[in-house]
C-alpha positions in Angstrom: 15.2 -19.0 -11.1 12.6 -21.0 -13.3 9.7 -19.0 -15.1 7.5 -21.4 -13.2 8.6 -19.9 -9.7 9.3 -16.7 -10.7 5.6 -16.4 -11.6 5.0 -17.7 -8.0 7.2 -14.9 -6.2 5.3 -12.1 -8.5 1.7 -13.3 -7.6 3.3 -12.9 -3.7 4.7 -9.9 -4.4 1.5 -8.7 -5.9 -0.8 -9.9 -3.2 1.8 -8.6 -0.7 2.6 -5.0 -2.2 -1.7 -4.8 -2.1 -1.9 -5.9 1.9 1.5 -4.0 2.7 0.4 -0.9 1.3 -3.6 -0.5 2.5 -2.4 -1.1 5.9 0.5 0.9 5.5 -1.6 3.9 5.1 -3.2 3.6 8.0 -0.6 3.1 10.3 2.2 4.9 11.6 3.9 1.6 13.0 5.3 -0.7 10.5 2.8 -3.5 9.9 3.7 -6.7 11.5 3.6 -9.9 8.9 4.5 -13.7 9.9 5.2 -16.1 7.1 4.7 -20.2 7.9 6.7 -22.4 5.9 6.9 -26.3 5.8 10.5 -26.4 4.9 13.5 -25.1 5.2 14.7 -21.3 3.7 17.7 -22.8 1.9 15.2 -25.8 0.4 15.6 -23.7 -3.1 12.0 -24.5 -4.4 9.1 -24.1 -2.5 9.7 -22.3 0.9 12.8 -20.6 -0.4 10.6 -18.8 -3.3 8.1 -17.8 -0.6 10.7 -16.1 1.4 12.2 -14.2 -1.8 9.0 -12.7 -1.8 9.1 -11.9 1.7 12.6 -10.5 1.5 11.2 -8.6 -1.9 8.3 -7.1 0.7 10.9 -5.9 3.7 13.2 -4.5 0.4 10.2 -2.5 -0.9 8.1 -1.2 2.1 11.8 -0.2 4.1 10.4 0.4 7.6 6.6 0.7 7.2 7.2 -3.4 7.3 8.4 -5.7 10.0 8.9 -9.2 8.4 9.1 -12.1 10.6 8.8 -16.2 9.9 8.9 -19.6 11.0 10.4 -22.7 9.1 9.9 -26.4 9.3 6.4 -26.1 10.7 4.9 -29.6 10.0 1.2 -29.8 8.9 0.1 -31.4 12.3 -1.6 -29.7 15.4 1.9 -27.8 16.2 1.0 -25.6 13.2 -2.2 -24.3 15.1 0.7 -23.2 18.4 2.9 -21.8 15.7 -0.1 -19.6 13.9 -1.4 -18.8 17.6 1.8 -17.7 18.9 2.5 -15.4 15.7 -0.8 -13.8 16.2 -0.8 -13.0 19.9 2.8 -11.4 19.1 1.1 -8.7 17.3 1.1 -9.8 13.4 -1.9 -8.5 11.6 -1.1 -10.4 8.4 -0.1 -13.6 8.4 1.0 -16.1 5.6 0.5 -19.6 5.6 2.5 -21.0 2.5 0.8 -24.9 2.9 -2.3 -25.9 1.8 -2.4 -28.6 4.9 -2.2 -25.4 7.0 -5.7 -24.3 6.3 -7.9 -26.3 9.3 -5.2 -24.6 11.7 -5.6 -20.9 10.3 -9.9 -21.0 10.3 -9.6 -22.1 13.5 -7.3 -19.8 14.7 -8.4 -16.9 13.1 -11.9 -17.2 14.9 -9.9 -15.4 17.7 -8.2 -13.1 16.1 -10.9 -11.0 13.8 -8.8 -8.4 13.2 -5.8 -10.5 12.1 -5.8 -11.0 8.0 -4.9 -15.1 7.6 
């Protein structure tokens, strides 16, 4: 791994070990997380250092974490479904790993306050 995306998958990590372990403390059920990615896992660059992270998360929390994700979700109107189904199934964080995903998350988020996007 290049120090370039290794310095990606920390800053993840980081923000991910902060969210994971606030909410963690609060609840006795693991903490439900979604992950959105525009490629494929096995791409070995972009989506594949985001779910490294995601993997580190699962590795670190143990069972106060339930990991879940979605891959090949184009930045088009089927990324608002995929960020609507993920929240009505219960994930209070959710991670969208796109820039072009951002219209889809505000809008969704407006109807799920209590979901972190």
């Amino acid at each position: 791994m290049s120090y370039g995306s290794f310095a990606k998958v920390s800053r993840v990590l980081a923000v991910c070990a902060g969210v994971f372990a606030i909410a963690s403390a609060q609840a006795a059920d693991p903490l439900k997380a979604a992950f959105i990615y525009i490629g494929p896992t096995g791409d070995h660059g972009w989506t594949y250092s985001h779910d490294v992270g995601r993997k580190a998360v699962e590795a670190q929390q143990g069972d106060k974490v339930k990991t879940t994700f979605v891959e090949n979700v184009p930045e088009t109107a089927d990324a608002e479904r995929v960020i609507r189904d993920l929240a009505s199934k219960g994930n209070k964080v959710i991670f969208a790993t796109s820039f072009g995903y951002m219209n889809a998350m505000a809008k969704v988020s407006k109807q799920f306050p209590k979901t972190v996007f």
